[in-house]
N, C-alpha and C positions, 0 to 999 in steps of 0.2 A: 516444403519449406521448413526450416530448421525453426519449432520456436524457440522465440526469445527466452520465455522461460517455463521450465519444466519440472513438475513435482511427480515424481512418478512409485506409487505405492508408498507414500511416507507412514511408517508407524514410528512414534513417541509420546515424550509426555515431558512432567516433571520430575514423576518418583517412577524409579524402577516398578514394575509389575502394575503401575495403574496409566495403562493406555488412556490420549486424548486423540490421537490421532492413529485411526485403525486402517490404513491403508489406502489416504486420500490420493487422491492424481488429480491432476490439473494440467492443463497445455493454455499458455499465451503464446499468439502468435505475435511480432513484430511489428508497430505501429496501433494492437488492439489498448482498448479500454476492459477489463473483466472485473466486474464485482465479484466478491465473493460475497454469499448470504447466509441466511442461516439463524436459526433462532439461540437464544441465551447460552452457554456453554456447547455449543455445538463444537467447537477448535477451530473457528475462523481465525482469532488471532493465533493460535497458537501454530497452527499452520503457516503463516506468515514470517512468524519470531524463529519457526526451523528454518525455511529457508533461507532465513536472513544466520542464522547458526547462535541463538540464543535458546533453543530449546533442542534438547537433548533428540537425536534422530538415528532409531534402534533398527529400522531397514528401511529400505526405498531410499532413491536419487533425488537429486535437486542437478539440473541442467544450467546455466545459464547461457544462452546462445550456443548452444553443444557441447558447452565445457561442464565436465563433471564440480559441483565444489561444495559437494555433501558433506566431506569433513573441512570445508576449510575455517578457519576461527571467523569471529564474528569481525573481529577489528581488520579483516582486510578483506570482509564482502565488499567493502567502499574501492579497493583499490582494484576488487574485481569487475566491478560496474554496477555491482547490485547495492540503489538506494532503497534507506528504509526510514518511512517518518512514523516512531509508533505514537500512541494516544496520546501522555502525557509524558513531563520531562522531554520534551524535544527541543526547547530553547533553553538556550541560559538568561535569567529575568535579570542578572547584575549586570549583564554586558548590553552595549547599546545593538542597535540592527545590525550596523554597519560590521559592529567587533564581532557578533556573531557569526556575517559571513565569512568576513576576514580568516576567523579559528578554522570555518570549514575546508575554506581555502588551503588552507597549511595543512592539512592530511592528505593533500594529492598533491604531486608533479603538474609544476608550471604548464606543461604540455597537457592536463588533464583537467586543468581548471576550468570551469566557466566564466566569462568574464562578466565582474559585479555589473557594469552598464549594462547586460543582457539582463541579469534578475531584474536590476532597478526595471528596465522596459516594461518586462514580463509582470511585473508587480509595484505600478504606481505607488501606491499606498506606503511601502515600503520606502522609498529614495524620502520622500516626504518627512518620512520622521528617521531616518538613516543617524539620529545624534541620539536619539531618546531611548532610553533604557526598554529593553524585550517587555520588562516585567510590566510596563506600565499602557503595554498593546491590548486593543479587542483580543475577544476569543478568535475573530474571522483572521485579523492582521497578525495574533500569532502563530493561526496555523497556514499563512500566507509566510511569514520567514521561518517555519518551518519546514514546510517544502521547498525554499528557494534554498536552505541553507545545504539540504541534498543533491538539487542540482548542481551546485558549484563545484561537484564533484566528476559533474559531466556523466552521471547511470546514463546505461543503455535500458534499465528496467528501473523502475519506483515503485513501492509497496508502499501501501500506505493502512494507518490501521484507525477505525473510524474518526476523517477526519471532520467530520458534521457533527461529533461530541460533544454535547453542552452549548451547540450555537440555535442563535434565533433563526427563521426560515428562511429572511430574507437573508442572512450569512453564508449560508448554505450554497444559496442559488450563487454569492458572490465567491467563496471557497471553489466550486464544481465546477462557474466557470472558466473559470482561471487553471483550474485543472486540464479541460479541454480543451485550453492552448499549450499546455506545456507538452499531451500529446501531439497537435497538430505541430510543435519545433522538433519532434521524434523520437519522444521517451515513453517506452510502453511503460502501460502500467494495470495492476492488480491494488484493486480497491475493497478492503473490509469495510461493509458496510450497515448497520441497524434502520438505517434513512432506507427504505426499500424504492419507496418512490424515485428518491432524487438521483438513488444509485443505479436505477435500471435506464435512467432519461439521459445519462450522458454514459452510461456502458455499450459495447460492440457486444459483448455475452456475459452472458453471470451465470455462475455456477452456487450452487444448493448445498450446502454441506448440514448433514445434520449425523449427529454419535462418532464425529472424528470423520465421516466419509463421505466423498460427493453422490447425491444422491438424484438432482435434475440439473442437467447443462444446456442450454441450447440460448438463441438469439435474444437480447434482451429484449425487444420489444415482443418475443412470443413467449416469452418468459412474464411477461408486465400483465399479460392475457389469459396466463395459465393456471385453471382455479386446483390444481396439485400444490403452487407455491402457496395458497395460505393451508391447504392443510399439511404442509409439509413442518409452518409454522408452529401449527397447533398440536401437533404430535401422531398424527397420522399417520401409516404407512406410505408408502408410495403407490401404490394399487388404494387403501382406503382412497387416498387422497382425488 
């Protein structure tokens, strides 16, 4: 099976000569959930910001469903199908929910759009205050028209870069599971995650990245069991571990 999406030996960074990503690979298969993990500076984000083509990528591929789009610019990963929500700056706080998806909308082909009645479904919360300025949302409901403001784009894949960032726990569990339905409607996706708990409890596999490179991959829930991930955490090698 061809995956969905595929990182294959990615080295970059930001500045010439000081690698953060030293040769990572990754495979998401179609319909999976994958966390990506990994302790403080390891290039989980910045692994994500390549494939989505905001950080610089000095070798290795990026796939998406078989198509190469290792060089393509960042402003038309949307038209390729690859959605990306990163950390912060994902909404506009002057514009209301509504004007947000609206804007989203208008970077794709009517043919390509999601239709708003589907997010509003998919995100209660949202239809609700659909008049009320972004800026003036929870942390949970902004990064709820965050993600919805991607899908209107109709990805076959979503990235998303920790979006449990600065929320309360019960937020969290409400963010994740709303995420878990936007898989089950059939948007793969790759999850940055520092929540290790809550990202391995709604992931299919997570993968380990630690000095730019994946370093343990296998099933989340034997992953959740596997005492190498804290010390992969803690600095250990992977045999220390």
């Amino acid at each position: 099976m061809t995956p969905a999406l595929e990182l294959s030996s990615i080295e970059g960074g930001y500045e010439p000569g000081l690698p953060i990503l030293r040769g990572a690979s990754l495979a998401v298969a179609p319909g999976e959930i994958v966390a990506l993990l990994g302790p403080n500076g390891a290039g989980k984000s910045t692994l994500v910001k390549a494939a989505a083509g905001l950080v610089p990528i000095w070798s290795g591929q990026v796939f998406l469903n078989g198509r190469d789009i290792t060089r393509t610019p960042a402003h038309r990963m949307v038209q390729e199908g690859l959605g990306f929500v990163p950390q912060t700056e994902n909404i506009f706080a002057n514009l209301s929910v509504l004007e947000n998806l609206q804007l989203a909308a208008a970077l794709v082909p009517k043919d390509r759009r999601g239709e708003l009645s589907k997010m509003f479904a998919l995100f209660p919360d949202l239809e609700r205050l659909r008049k009320l300025p972004a800026g003036r949302l929870s942390g949970g409901q902004r990064q709820m028209l965050a993600v919805a403001r991607a899908l209107v784009a109709s990805p076959s894949v979503l990235m998303l870069d920790e979006p449990s960032a600065g929320l309360s726990p019960k937020l969290i569990g409400v963010v994740f599971e709303r995420l878990q339905a936007v898989r089950e409607a059939g948007v793969t996706i790759l999850l940055v995650e520092q929540n290790v708990k809550a990202a391995l409890a709604i992931a299919d596999r997570a993968a380990v990245l630690v000095e730019g490179r994946e370093r343990l991959v296998g099933a989340a829930a034997d992953l959740a069991q596997d005492p190498r991930l804290a010390g992969l955490y803690l600095g250990a090698g992977l045999e220390a571990a």
